[in-house]
N, C-alpha and C positions, 0 to 999 in steps of 0.2 A: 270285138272282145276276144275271140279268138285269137287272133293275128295280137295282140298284146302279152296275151300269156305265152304264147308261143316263144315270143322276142324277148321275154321276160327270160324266158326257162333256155335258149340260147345265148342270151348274157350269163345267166346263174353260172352257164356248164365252161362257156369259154373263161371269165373270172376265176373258177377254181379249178381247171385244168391249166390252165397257160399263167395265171397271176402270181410273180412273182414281188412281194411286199417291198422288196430293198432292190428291186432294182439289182441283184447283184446273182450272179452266175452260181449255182448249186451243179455239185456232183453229188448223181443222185443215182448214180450206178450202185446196182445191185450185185447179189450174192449166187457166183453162180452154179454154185454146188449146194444142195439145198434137198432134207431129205424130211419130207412132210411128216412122217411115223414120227422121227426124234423132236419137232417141234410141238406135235400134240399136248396136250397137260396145260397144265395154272403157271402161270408167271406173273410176278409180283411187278409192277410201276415202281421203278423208281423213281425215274425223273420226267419233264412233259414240258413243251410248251404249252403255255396258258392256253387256255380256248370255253367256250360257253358248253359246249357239251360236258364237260367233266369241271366244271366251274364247282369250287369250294369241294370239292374230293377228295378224300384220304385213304386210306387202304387198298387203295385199287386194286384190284387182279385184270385179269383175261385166262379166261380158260377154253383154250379149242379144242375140239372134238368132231370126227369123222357123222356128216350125215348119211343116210340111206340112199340121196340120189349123189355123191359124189362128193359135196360140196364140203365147207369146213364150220362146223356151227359156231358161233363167237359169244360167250357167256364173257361181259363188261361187267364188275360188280366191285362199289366203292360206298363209304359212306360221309353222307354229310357232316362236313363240318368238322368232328372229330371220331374217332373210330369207334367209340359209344353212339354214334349221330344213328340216323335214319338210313338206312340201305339202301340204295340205288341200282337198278339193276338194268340191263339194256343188252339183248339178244338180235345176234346178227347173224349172217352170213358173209363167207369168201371164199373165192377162187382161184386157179391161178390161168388167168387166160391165155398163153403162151407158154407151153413145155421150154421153149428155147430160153425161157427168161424167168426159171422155177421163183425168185427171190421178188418176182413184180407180182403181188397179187391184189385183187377189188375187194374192197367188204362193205358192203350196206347194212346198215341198221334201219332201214326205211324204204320201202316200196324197191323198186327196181334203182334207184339211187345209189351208185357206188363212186367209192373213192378209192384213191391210191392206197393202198401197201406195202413199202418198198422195205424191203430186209434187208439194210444197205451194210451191217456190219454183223458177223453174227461167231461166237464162240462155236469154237470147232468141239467143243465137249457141251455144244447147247447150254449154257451156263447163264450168259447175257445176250444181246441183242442189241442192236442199233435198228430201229424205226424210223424211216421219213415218207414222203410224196412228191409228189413232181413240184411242188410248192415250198416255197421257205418256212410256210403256216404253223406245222405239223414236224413233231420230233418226238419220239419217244426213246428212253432206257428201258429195258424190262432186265427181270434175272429169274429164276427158277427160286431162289430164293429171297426174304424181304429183306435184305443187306448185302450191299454188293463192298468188298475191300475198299478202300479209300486211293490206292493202288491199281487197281481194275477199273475204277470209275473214273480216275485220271489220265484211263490210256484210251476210255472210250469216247470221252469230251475231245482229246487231245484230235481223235480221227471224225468227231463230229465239228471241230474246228476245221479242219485242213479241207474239209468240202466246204465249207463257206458256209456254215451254219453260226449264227451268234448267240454263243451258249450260254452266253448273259441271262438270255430269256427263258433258261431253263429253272422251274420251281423241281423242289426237291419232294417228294412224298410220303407222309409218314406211313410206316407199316408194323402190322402190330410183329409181336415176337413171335 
C-alpha cells in the first residue's frame, strides 16, 4: 500500500512539474529585478486560464502580505458565480527559493504542496503582472486595479503570445467597480 501511494504522489509531482499540455515549448523566464516591498498589497484578476480551483469565480483578488517567519501570506478571495454570489476564500503561503531568481517563487495553499510562481512580465510602476509555471496549465493577468486599458491588456496578451502561451484559453473576469 505504501509503495502505491508513494508512485502515486511521484507521478502527481513529475505530471505537474515537467507536463507540458500542447506539447509545445514555453518561455517561462522570469523577472529579474523584483522588489518584494512594492509587490505586497491586493491585486485584482483580470484574466486566468480556466482551472477547478477558481472554477465559476468572479471578483477575484490576491492580497499578499509579509509573515513573521519570512514568508509571504496569500489571501485568494472571489465569489461565486456572480459578485453578489457566496465568498470564497483560500489562504496560502510563498516563497522565493533562490535569491538569484527573485521572479521564481512556490505558494501552497495545502500542506507542504507547492507550485510554481513565475512573475514572468511584470510593470516597472507595479501596475500589472504577467503570471505563469513551468506548465502551459497556468496563466494569470493581475493589476493593482479592477480595469486594466484595453491598450495595456493588449500589449500583455501580445508578450504572453510570443512565449508560447494560447491566449485563446484566457477567460476574462468580472470585477466590481
Amino acid at each position: 500500500m505504501k509503495k502505491n501511494v508513494l508512485i502515486f504522489i511521484l507521478l502527481f509531482i513529475g505530471l505537474n512539474v515537467h507536463g507540458q499540455t500542447n506539447n509545445q515549448i514555453m518561455n517561462t523566464e522570469t523577472v529579474q529585478h523584483f522588489e518584494l516591498e512594492r509587490y505586497l498589497g491586493k491585486w485584482y484578476e483580470i484574466a486566468r486560464f480556466p482551472h477547478s480551483f477558481e472554477k465559476n469565480l468572479v471578483g477575484v483578488t490576491a492580497t499578499y502580505s509579509l509573515r513573521k517567519d519570512g514568508k509571504i501570506k496569500v489571501v485568494n478571495q472571489g465569489y461565486k458565480f456572480t459578485l453578489d454570489g457566496k465568498q470564497k476564500t483560500a489562504i496560502g503561503k510563498a516563497y522565493i527559493p533562490n535569491s538569484d531568481h527573485p521572479g521564481r517563487l512556490k505558494v501552497s495553499f495545502f500542506l507542504f504542496f507547492y507550485g510554481d510562481y513565475f512573475i514572468m512580465e511584470l510593470d516597472s510602476d507595479y501596475k500589472w503582472v504577467l503570471i505563469g509555471s513551468s506548465s502551459d496549465k497556468y496563466l494569470w493577468i493581475l493589476s493593482r486595479t479592477p480595469r486594466l486599458e484595453k491598450d495595456i491588456i493588449d500589449q500583455i496578451l501580445l508578450k504572453a503570445k510570443e512565449r508560447g502561451y494560447d491566449i485563446s484559453r484566457l477567460i476574462f473576469i468580472s470585477q466590481a467597480i
